[in-house]
C-alpha positions, -999 to +999 in steps of 0.1 A: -040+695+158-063+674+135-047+692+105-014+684+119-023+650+127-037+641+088-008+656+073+013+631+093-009+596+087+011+592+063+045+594+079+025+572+107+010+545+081+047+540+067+065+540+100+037+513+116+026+500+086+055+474+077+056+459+112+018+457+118+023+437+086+049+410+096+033+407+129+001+396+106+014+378+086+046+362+108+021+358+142-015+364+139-020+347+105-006+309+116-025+311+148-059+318+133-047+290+105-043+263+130-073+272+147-089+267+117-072+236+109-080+223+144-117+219+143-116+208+108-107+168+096-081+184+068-064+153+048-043+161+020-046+125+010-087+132+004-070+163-023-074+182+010-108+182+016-124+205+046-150+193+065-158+211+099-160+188+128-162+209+156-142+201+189-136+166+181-097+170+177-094+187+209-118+160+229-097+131+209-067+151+225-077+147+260-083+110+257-049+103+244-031+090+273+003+104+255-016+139+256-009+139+296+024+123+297+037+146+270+025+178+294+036+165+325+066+160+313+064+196+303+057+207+337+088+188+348+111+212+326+087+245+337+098+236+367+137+228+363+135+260+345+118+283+368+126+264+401+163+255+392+179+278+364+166+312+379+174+309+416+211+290+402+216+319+380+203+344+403+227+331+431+260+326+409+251+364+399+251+375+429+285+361+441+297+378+408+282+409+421+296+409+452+332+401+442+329+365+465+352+346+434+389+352+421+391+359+384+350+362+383+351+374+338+367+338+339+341+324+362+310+347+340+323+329+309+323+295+315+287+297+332+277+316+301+299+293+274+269+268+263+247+296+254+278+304+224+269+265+219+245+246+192+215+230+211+220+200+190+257+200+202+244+200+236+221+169+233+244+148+219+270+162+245+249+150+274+234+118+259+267+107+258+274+115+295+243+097+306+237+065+284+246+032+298+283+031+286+292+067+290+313+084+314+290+088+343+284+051+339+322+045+343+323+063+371+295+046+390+310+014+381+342+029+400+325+039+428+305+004+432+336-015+425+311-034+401+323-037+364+287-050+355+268-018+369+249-001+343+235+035+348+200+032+326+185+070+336+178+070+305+163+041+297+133+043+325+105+066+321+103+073+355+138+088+357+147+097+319+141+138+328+162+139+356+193+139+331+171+160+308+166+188+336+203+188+344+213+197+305+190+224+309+199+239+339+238+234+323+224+253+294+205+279+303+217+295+337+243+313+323+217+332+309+196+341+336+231+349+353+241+374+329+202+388+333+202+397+369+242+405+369+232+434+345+205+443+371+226+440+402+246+465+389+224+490+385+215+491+424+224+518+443+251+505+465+241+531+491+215+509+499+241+478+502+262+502+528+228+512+546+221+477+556+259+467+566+257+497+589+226+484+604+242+446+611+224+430+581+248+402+571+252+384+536+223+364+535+200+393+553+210+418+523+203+388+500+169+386+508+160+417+524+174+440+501+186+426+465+155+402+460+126+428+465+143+454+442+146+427+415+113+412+422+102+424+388+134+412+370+128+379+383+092+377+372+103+387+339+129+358+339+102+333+351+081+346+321+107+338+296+117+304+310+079+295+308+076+302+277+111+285+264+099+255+282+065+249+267+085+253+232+112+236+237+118+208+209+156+207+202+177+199+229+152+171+243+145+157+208+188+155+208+193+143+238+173+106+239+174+081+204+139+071+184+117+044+197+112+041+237+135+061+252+121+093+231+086+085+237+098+082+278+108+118+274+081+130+250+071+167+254+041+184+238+063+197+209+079+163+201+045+149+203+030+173+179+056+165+157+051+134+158+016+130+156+018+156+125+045+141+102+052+106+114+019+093+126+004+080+091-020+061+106-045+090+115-058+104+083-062+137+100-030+141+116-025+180+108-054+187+117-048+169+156-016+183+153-029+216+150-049+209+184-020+200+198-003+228+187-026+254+203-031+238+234+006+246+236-003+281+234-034+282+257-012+267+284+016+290+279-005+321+285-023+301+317+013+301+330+022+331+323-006+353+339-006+328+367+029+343+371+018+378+368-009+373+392+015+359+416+036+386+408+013+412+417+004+392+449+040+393+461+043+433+451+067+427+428+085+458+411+074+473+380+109+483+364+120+452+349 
């Protein structure tokens, strides 16, 4: 066996090798770099001098009042995405599954259709709807019988995410639909008959029966919609304009970027943006085995 098994580190080395290497180089080689950078006062204007500091990035980070508007707004979209496009997606796949719609490869494609579409296309799509002389504005003014009523969503902080949350649930269901479709089917309709036979209606098989079997496939989903939402830069930085209205609807991406290339002020902006950057990445994992451990709690499945 250990004859067997030197003759073939070789074949092993080449077959492992070349991915161990990307992964290096692609993943663990910018995370220990921003680290780095993080606790560092880097300024490529001082012919980019390092001079350790220590934490102070990270503690200037949790004074900066834009720091906790940028991640609750973060939490807004975990939610919208875990709260609104899984169960959406999950329903509208199950009324596929269960034939409950006329013409449903129609219905499957439309519901999927923005996924085939740009995210910048999207953004400019639904800041259009929502900005103050847009359709939806034409329509309250309609409904008011007021031709001076202006619908500003997205000019107040306090209610700039709520057209934000609705692109993404537009965007991203279709996704999580075509997820749990491709699961459905794989259920034994036996145990489908089973329950009918013992009087289970609709809604009884719907939570008695399909959501335990794809308890796993929905923790799976949740795990992916965490972690788009924590990195999600492109649709929200599409969807509102410079100045106000994008600092309203800052998220922790926008605000590294911001902090990083535009804020010239702070001589050691990489280096904060670099804090910023991997407090991204502690609170992404935080979510995520906060889901697995809720996971586990609520036995869900392990075939995902």
């Amino acid at each position: 066996m250990r004859g067997r098994n030197g003759r073939n580190l070789p074949a092993y080395i080449g077959m492992v090798g070349p991915a161990t290497a990307i992964f290096l180089f692609i993943v663990a080689y910018p995370i220990v770099y921003s680290f780095w950078l993080s606790v560092t006062d880097f300024n490529p204007n001082r012919g980019g001098a390092w001079n350790f500091v220590g934490l102070e990035q990270y503690i200037k980070m949790v004074q900066d009042p834009n720091f906790w508007h940028s991640l609750k707004n973060n939490l807004i979209v975990v939610a919208v995405s875990v709260f609104g496009q899984i169960p959406i997606g999950f329903a509208l796949a199950y009324i596929l599954y269960r034939k409950m719609v006329r013409a449903s490869g129609f219905f499957q494609s439309m519901v999927f259709l923005p996924n085939f579409l740009s995210t910048i296309v999207i953004g400019i799509l639904w800041k259009r709807m929502f900005q103050a002389d847009g359709p939806v504005a034409r329509l309250i003014q309609i409904v008011t019988q007021n031709p001076g009523a202006q619908f500003d969503l997205m000019l107040k902080a306090d209610t700039i995410m709520y057209p934000i949350g609705f692109a993404l649930i537009w965007m991203y269901t279709g996704l999580y639909m075509v997820i749990f479709l491709a699961n459905l089917q794989k259920i034994d309709t036996g145990m489908i008959e089973a329950a009918q036979i013992d009087g289970a209606n609709e809604f009884q098989i719907f939570t008695r029966v399909i959501v335990p079997v794809l308890s796993g496939t929905i923790l799976v989903s949740s795990i992916l919609a965490i972690a788009g939402s924590l990195r999600g830069f492109d649709l929200i930085f599409a969807i509102t304009t410079q100045g106000l209205q994008r600092n309203n609807a800052m998220v922790l991406p926008i605000f590294m970027y911001q902090t990083a290339f535009q804020d010239y002020n702070n001589p050691s902006r990489f280096a904060y943006g670099a804090a910023i950057s991997n407090a991204i990445i502690i609170i992404s994992v935080l979510l995520i085995l906060l889901s697995n451990f809720i996971g586990k709690k609520l036995n869900a499945g392990e075939e995902y």
